[in-house]
Backbone as a chain_set.jsonl record, in Angstrom:
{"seq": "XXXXXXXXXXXXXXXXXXXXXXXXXXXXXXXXXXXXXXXXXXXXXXXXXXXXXXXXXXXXXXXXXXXXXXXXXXXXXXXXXXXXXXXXXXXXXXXXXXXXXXXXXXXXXXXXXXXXXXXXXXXXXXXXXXXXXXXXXXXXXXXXXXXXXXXXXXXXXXXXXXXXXXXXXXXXXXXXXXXXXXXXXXXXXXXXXXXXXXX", "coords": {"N": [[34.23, -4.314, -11.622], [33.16, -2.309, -10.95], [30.219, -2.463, -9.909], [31.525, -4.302, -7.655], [32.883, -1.996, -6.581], [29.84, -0.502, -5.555], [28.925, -2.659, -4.195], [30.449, -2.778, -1.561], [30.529, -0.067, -0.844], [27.968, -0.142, -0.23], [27.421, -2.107, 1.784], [29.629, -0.637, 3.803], [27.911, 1.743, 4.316], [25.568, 0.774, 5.789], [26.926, -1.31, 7.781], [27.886, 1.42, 9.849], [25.509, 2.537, 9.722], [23.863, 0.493, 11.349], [26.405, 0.546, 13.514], [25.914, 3.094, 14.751], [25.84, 5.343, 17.117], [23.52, 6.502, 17.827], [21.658, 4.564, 17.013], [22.379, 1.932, 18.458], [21.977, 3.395, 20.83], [19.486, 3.058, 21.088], [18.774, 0.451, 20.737], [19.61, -0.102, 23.117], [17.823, 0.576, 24.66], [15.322, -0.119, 23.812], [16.277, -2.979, 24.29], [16.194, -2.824, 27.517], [13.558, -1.466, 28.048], [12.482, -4.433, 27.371], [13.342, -6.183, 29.297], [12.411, -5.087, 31.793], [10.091, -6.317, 31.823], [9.943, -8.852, 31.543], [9.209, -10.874, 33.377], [6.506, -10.345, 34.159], [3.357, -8.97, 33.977], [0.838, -8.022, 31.595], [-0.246, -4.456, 32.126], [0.687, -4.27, 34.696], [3.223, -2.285, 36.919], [6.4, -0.673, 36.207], [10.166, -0.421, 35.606], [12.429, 1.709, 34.275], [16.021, 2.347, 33.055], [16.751, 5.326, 32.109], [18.471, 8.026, 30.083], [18.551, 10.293, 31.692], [18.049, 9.047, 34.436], [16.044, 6.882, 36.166], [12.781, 5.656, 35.231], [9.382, 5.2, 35.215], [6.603, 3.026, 34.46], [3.776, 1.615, 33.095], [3.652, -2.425, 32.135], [3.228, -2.89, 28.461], [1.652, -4.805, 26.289], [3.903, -4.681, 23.44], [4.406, -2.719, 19.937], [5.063, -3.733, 17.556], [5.409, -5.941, 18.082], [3.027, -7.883, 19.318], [3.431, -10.164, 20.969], [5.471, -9.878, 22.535], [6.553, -8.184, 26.069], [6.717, -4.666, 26.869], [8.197, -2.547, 28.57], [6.276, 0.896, 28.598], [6.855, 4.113, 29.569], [5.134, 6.405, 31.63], [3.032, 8.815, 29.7], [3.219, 12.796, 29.718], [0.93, 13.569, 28.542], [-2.509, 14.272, 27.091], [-3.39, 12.352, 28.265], [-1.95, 11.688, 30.576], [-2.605, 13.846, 31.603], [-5.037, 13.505, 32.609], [-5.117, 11.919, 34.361], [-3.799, 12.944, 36.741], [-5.652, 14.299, 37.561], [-6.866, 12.94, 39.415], [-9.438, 11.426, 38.743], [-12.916, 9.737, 39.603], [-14.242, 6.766, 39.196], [-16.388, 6.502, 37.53], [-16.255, 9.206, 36.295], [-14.147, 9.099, 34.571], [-15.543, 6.983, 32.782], [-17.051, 8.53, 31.786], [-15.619, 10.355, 30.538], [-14.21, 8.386, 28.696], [-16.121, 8.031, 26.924], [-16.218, 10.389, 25.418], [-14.214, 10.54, 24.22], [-14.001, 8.343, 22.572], [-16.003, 9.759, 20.639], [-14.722, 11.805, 20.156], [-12.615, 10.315, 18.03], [-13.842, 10.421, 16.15], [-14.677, 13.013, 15.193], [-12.16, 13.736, 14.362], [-12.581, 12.943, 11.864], [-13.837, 15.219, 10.716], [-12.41, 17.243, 11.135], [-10.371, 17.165, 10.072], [-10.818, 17.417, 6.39], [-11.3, 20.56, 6.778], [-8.953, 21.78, 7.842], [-7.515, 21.281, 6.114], [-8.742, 22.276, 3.586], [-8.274, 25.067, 4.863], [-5.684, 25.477, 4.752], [-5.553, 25.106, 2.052], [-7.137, 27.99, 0.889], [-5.776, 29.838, 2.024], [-3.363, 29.043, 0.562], [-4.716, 30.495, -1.684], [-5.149, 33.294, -0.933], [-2.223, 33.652, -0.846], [-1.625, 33.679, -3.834], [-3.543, 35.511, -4.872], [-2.583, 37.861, -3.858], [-0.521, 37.784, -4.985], [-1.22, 37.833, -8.118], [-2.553, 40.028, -7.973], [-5.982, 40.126, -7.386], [-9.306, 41.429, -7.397], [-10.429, 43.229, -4.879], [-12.452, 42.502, -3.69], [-12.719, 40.072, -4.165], [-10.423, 38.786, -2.809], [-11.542, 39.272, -0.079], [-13.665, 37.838, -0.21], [-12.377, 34.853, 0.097], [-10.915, 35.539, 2.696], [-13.122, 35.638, 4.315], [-14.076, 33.069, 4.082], [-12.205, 31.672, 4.799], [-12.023, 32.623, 7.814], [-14.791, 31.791, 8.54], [-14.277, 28.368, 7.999], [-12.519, 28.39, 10.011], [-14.006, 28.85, 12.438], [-15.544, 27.153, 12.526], [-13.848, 24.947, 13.344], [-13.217, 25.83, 15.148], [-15.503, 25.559, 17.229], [-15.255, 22.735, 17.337], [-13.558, 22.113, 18.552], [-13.823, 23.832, 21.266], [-15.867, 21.931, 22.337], [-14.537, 20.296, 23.898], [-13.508, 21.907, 26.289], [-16.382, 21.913, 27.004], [-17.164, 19.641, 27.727], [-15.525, 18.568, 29.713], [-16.096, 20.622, 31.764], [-18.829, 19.62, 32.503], [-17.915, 16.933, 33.527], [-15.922, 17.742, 35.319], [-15.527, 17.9, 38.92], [-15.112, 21.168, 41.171], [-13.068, 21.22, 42.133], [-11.393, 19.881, 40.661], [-11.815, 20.843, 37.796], [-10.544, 23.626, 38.534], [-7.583, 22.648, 38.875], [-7.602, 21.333, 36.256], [-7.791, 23.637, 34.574], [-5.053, 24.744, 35.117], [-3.65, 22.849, 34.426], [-3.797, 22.949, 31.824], [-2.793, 25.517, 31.158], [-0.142, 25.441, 31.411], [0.751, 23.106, 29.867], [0.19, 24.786, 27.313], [2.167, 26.618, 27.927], [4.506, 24.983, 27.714], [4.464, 24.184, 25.16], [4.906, 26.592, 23.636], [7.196, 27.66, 24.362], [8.847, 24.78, 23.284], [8.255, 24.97, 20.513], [9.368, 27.451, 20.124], [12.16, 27.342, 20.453], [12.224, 25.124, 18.458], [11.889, 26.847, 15.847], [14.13, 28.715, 16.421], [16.205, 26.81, 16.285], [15.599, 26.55, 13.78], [16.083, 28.829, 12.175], [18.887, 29.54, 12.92], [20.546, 26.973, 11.29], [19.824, 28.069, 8.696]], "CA": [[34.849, -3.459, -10.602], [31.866, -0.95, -10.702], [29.612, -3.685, -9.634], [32.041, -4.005, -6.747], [32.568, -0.801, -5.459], [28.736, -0.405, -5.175], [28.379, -3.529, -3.052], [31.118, -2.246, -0.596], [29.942, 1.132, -0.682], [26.481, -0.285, 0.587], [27.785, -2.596, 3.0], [29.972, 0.293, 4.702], [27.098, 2.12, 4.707], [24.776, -0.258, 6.74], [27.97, -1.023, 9.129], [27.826, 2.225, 9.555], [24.09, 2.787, 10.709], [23.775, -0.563, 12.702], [26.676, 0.674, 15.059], [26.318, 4.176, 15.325], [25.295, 5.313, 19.259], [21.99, 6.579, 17.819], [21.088, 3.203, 16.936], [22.952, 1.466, 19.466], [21.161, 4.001, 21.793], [17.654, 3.111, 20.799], [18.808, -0.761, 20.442], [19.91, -0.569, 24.894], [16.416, 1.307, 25.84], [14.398, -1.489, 23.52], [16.31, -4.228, 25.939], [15.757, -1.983, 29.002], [11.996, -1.436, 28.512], [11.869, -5.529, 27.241], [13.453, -6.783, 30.204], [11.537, -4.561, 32.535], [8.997, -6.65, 32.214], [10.234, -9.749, 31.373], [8.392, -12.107, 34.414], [4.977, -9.433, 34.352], [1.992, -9.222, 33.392], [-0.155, -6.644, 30.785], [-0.863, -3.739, 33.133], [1.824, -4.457, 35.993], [3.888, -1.683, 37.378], [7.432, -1.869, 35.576], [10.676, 1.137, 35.71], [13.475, 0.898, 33.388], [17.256, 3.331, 33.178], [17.033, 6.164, 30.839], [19.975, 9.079, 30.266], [18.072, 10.917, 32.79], [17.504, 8.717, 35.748], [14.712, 5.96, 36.564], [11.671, 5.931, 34.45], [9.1, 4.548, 35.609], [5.794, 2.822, 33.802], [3.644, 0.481, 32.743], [3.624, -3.579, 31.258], [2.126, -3.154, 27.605], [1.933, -5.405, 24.208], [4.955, -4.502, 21.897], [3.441, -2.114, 19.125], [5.206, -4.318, 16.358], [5.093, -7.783, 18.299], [2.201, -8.617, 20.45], [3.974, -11.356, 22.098], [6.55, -9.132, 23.495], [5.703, -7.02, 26.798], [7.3, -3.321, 26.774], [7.748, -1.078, 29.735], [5.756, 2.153, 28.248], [6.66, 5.023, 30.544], [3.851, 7.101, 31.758], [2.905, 10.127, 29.262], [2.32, 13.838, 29.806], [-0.432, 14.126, 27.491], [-3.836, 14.565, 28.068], [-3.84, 11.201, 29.488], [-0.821, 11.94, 31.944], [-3.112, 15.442, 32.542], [-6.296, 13.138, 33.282], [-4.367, 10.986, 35.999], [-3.551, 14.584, 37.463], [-6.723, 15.079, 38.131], [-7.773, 11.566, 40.526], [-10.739, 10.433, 38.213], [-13.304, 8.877, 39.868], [-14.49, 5.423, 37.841], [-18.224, 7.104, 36.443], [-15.801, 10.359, 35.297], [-13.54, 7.94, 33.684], [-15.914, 6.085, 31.771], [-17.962, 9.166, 31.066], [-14.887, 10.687, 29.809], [-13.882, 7.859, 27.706], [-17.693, 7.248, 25.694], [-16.312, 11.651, 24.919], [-13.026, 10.489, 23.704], [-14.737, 7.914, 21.539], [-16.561, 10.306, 19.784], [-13.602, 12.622, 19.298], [-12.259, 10.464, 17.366], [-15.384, 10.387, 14.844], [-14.996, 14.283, 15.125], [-11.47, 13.98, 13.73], [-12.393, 13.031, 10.236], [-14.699, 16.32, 10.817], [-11.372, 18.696, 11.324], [-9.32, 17.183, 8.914], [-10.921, 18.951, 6.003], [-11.011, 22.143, 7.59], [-7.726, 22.049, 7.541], [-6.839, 21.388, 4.322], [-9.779, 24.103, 3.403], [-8.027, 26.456, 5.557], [-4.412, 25.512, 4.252], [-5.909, 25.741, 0.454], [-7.168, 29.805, 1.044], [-4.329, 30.518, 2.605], [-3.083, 29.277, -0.843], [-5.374, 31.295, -3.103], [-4.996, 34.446, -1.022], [-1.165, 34.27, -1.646], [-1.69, 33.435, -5.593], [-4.399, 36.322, -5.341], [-2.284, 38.756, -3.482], [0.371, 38.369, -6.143], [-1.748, 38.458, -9.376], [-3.556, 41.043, -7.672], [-7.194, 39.958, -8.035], [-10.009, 42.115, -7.16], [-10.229, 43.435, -3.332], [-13.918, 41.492, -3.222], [-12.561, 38.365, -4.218], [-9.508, 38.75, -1.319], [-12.274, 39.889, 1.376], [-14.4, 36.662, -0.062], [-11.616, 33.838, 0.485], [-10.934, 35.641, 3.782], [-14.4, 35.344, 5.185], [-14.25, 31.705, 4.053], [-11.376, 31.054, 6.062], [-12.843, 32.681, 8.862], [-15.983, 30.643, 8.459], [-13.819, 27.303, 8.583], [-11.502, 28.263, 11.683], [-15.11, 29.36, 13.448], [-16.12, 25.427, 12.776], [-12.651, 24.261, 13.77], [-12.999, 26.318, 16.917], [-16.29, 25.397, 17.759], [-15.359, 21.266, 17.747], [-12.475, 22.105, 20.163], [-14.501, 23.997, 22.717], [-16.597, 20.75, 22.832], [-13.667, 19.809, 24.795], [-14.036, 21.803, 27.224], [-17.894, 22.044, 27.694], [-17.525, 18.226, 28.301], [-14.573, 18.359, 30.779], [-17.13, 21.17, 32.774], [-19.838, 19.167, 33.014], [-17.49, 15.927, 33.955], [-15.038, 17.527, 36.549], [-15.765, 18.851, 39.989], [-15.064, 22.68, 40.985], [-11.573, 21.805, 42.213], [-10.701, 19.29, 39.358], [-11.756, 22.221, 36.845], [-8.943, 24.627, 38.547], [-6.828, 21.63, 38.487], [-7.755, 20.874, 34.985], [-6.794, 24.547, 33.634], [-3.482, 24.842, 35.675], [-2.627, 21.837, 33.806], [-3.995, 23.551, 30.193], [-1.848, 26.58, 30.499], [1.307, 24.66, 31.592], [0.661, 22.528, 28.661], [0.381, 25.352, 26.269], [3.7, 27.243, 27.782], [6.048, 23.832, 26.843], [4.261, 23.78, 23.852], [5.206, 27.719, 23.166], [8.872, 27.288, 24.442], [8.997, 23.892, 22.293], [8.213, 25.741, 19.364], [9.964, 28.828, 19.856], [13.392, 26.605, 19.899], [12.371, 24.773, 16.749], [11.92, 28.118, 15.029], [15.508, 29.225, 16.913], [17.467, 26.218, 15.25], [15.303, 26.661, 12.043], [16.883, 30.049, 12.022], [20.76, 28.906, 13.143], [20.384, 26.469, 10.533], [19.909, 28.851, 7.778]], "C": [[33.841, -2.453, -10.032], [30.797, -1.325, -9.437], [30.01, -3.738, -7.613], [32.566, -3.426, -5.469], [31.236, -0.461, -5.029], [28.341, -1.337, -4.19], [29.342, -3.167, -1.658], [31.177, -1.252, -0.292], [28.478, 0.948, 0.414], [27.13, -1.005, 1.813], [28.358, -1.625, 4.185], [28.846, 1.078, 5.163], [25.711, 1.235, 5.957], [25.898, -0.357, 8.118], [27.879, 0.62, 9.723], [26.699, 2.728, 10.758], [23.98, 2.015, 11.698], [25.219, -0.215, 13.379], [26.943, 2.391, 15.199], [25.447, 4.478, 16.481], [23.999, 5.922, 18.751], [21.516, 5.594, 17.849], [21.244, 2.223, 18.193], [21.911, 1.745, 20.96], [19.524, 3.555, 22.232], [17.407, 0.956, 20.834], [18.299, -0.956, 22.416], [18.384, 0.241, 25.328], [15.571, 0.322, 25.147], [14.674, -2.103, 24.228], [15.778, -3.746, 26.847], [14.343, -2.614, 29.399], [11.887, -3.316, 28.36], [12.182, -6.212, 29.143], [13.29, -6.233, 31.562], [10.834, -5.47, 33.015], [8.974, -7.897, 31.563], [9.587, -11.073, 32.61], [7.464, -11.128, 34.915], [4.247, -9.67, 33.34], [1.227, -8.034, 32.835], [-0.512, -5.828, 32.184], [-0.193, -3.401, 34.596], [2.934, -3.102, 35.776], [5.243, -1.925, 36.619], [8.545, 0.222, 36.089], [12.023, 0.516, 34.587], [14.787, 2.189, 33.313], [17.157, 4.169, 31.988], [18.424, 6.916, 30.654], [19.787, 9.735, 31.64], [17.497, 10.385, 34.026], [16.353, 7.184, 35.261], [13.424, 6.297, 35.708], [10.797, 4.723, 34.845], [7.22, 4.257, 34.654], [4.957, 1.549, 33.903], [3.557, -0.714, 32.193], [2.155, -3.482, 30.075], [2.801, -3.948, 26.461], [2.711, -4.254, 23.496], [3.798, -3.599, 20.88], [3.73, -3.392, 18.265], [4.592, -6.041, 17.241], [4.564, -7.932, 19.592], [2.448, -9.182, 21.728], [4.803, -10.839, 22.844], [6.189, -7.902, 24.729], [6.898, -6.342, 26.92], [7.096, -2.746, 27.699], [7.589, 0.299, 28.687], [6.187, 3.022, 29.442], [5.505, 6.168, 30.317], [3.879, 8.869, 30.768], [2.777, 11.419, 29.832], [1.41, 14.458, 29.151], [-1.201, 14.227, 27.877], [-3.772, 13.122, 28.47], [-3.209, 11.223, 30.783], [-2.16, 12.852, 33.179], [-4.538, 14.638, 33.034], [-5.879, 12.547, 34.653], [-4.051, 12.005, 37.024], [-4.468, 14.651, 37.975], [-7.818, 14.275, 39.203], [-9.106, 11.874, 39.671], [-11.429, 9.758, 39.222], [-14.249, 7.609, 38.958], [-15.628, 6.315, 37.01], [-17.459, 8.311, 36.249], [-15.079, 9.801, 34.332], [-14.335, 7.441, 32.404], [-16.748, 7.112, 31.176], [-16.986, 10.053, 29.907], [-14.107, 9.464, 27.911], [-15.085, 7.516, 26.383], [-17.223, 9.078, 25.209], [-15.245, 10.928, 23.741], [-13.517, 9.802, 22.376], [-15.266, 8.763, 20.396], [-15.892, 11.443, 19.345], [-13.192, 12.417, 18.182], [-13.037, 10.274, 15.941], [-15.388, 11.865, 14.278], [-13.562, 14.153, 14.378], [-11.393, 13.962, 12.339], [-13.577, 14.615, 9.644], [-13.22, 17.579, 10.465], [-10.649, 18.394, 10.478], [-9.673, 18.117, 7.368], [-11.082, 20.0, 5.714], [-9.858, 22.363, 7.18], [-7.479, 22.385, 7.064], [-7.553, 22.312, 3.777], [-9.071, 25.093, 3.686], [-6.493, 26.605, 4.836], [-4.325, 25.927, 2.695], [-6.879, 26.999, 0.181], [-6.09, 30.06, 1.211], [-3.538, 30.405, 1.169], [-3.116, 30.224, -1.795], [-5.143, 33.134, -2.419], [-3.427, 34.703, -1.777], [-1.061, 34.687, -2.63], [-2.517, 35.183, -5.142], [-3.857, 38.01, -5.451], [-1.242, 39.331, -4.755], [0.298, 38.69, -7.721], [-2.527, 39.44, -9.375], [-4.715, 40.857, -8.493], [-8.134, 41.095, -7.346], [-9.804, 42.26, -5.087], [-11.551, 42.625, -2.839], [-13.628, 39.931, -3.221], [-11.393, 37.902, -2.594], [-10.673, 38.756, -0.358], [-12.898, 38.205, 1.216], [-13.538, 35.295, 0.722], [-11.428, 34.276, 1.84], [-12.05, 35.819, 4.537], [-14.544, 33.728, 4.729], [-13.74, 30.905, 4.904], [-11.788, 31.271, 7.358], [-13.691, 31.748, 9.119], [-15.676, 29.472, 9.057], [-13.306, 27.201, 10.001], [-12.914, 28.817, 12.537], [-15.4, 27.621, 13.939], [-15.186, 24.691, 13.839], [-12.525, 24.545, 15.25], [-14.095, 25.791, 17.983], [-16.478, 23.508, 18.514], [-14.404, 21.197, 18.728], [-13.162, 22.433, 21.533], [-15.187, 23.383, 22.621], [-16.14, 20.342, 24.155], [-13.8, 19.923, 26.034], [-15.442, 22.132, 27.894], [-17.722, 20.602, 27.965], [-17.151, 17.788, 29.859], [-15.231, 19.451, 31.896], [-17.789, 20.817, 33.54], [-19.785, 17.649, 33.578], [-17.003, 16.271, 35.727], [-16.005, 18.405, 37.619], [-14.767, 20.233, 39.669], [-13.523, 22.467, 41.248], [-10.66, 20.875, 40.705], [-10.415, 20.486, 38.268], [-11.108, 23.097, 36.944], [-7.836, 23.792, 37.857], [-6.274, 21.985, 36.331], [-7.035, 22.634, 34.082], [-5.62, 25.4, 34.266], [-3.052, 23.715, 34.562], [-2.254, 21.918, 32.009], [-3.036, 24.27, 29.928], [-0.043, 26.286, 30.975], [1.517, 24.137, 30.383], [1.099, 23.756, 27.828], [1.404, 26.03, 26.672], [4.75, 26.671, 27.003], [5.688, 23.936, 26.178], [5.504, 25.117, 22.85], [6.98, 27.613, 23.279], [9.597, 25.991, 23.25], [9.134, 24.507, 20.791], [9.109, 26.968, 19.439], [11.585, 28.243, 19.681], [13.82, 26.204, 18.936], [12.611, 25.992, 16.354], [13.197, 28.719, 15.141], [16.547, 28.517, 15.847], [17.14, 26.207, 14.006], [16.613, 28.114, 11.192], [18.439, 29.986, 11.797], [21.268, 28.436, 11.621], [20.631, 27.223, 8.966], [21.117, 29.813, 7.474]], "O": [[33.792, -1.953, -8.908], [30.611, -0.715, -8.384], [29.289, -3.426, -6.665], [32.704, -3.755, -4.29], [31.297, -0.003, -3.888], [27.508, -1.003, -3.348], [28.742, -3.359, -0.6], [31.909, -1.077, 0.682], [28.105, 1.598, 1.39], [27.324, -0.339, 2.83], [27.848, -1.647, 5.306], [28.708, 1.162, 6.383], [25.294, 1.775, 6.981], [25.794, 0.285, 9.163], [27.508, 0.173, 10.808], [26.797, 3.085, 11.932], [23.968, 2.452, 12.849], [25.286, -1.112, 14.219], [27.977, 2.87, 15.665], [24.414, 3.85, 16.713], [23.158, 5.733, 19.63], [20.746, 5.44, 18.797], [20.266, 1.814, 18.819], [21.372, 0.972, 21.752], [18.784, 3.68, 23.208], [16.351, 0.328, 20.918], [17.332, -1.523, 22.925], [18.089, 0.346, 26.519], [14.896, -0.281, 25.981], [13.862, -2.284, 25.135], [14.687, -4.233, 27.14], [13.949, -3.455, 30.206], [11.177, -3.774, 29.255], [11.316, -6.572, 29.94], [13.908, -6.758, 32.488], [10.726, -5.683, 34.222], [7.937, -8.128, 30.942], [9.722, -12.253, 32.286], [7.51, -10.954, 36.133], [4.351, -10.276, 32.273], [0.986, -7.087, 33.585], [-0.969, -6.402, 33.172], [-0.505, -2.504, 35.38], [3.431, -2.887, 34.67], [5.487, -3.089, 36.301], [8.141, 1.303, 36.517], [12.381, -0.618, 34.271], [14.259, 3.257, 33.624], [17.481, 3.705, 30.895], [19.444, 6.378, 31.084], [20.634, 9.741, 32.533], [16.637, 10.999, 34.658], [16.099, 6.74, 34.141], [13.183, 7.501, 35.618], [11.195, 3.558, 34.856], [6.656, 5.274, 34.251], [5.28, 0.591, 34.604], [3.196, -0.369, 31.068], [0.957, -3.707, 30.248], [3.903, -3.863, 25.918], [2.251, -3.187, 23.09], [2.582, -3.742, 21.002], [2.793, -4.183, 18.16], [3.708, -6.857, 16.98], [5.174, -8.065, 20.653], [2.065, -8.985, 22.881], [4.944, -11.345, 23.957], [5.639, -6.85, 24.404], [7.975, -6.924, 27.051], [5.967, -2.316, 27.934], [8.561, 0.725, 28.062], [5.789, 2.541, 30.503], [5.099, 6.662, 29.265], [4.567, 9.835, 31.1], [1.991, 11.298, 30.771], [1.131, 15.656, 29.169], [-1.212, 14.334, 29.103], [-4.532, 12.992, 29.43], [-3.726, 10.885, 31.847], [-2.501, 12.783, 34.36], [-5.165, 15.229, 33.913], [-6.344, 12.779, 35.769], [-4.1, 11.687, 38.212], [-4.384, 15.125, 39.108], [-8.921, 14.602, 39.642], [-9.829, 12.74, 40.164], [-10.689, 9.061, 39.916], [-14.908, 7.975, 37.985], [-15.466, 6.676, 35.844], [-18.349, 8.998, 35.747], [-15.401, 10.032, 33.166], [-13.894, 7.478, 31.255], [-17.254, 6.822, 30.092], [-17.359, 10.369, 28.777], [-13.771, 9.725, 26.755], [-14.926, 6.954, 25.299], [-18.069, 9.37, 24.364], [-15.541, 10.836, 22.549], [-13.507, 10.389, 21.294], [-14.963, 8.458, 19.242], [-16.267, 12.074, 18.357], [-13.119, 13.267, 17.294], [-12.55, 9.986, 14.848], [-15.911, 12.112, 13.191], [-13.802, 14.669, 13.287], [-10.595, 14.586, 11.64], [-13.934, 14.885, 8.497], [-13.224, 18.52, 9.672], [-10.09, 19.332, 9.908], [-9.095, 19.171, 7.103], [-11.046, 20.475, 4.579], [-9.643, 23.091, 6.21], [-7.107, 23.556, 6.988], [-6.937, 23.318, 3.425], [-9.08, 26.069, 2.937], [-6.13, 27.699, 4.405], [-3.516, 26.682, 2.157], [-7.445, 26.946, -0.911], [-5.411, 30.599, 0.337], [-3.111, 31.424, 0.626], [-2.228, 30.706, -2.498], [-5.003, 34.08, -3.195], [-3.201, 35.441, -2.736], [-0.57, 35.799, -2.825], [-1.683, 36.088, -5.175], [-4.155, 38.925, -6.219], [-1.093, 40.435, -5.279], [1.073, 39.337, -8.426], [-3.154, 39.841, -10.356], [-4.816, 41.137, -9.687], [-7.462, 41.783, -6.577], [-9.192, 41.519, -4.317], [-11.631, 42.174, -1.696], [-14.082, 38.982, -2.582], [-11.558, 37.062, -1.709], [-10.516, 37.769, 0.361], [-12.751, 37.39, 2.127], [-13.973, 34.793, 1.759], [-11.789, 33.356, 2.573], [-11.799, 36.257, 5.659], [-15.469, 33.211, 5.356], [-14.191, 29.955, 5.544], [-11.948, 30.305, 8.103], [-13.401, 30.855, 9.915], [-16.187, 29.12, 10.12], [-13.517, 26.348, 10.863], [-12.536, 29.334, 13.589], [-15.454, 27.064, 15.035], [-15.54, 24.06, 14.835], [-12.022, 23.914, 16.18], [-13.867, 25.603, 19.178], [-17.167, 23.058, 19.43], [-14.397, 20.361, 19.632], [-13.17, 21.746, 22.554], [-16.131, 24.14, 22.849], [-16.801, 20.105, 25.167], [-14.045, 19.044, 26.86], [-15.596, 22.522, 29.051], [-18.565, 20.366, 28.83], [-17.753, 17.177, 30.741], [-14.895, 19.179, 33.049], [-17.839, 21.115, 34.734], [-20.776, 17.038, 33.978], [-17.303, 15.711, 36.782], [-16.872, 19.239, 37.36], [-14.048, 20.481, 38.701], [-12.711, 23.259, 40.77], [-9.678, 21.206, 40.041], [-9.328, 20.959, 37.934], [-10.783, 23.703, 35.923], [-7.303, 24.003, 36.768], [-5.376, 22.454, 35.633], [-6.11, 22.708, 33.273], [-5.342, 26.551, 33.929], [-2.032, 23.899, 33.898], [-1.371, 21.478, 31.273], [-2.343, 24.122, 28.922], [0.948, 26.988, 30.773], [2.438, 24.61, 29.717], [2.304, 23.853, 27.593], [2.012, 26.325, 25.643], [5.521, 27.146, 26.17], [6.683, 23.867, 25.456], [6.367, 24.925, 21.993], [7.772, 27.51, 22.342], [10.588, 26.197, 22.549], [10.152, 24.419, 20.104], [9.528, 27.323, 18.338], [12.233, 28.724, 18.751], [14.907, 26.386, 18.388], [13.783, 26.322, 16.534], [13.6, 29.294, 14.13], [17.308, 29.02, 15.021], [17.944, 25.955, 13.108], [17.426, 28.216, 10.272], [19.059, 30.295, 10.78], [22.035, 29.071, 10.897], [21.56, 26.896, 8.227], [21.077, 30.565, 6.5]]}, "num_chains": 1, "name": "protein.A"}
């Protein structure tokens, strides 16, 4: 009987997930984007119905299955923010041999990080076994130290994007930075709102 109720316990549960409208939801925008682009080709123009209107993108390879082409709609990331800025081909390609080597620089910042996340550690511990005021000052000039490094592989960024864009791209380019970092600030300041609610 035990046996029993556990297998009809699971089953409800599964019924359950496979039709609730989250799933459901995420099932009708997989068709959408597939049959977007159902008689196209890698790279072809494609638009597909979201909640909010028309979305419009382009024909790429399925992450999971190759064989399947996916309308992607167009990002606002920094790739959205490069298309912003009409590229011409030799900024393009000079930009992409940077990008390349970003991501060589990422196993550089990672750890930093974790450096910076494990002080931040030892001051707490330090603050609350109260260790000497030399040893606090030391861990906090360490951290410093790291977030100097951490800062210094970011503004790579933009000494590259300087010496890539023209004078009006480069307005361009930081209209499109401090837009960026507002949604980011509003984004975050919401999380932190319903973190709060929540509690």
């Amino acid at each position: 009987m035990e046996i029993y109720m556990k297998s009809l316990f699971s089953l409800t549960l599964i019924t359950l997930l496979f039709t609730s409208p989250t799933y459901a939801k995420k099932e009708m925008n997989f068709a959408a984007r597939k049959t977007a682009c159902a008689e196209k080709a890698v790279g072809d123009t494609c638009s597909f119905q979201t909640k909010k209107g028309e979305k419009k993108g382009t024909c790429k390879e399925g992450k999971k299955n190759k064989e399947v082409l996916m309308c992607f709609g167009e990002r606002k990331g920094k790739h959205g923010m490069l298309k912003e800025l009409n590229l011409s081909k030799e900024q393009f390609a000079k930009l992409k041999v940077y990008r390349e080597a970003e991501k060589a620089k990422k196993d550089e910042r990672k750890p930093l990080k974790e450096k910076i996340k494990s002080l931040r550690e030892d001051i707490k511990k330090g603050f609350i076994s109260n260790i000497s005021d030399e040893k606090m000052l030391e861990i906090h000039r360490e951290i410093s130290a790291n977030r100097a490094k951490l800062e210094e592989i970011r503004f790579s960024k933009m000494i590259t994007m300087k010496n890539v864009l023209n004078e009006e791209q480069r307005k361009k380019f930081m209209e499109l930075e401090e837009s960026r970092k507002e949604k980011f600030k509003k984004r975050n300041g919401k999380h932190k709102k319903n973190k709060k609610d929540k509690k």
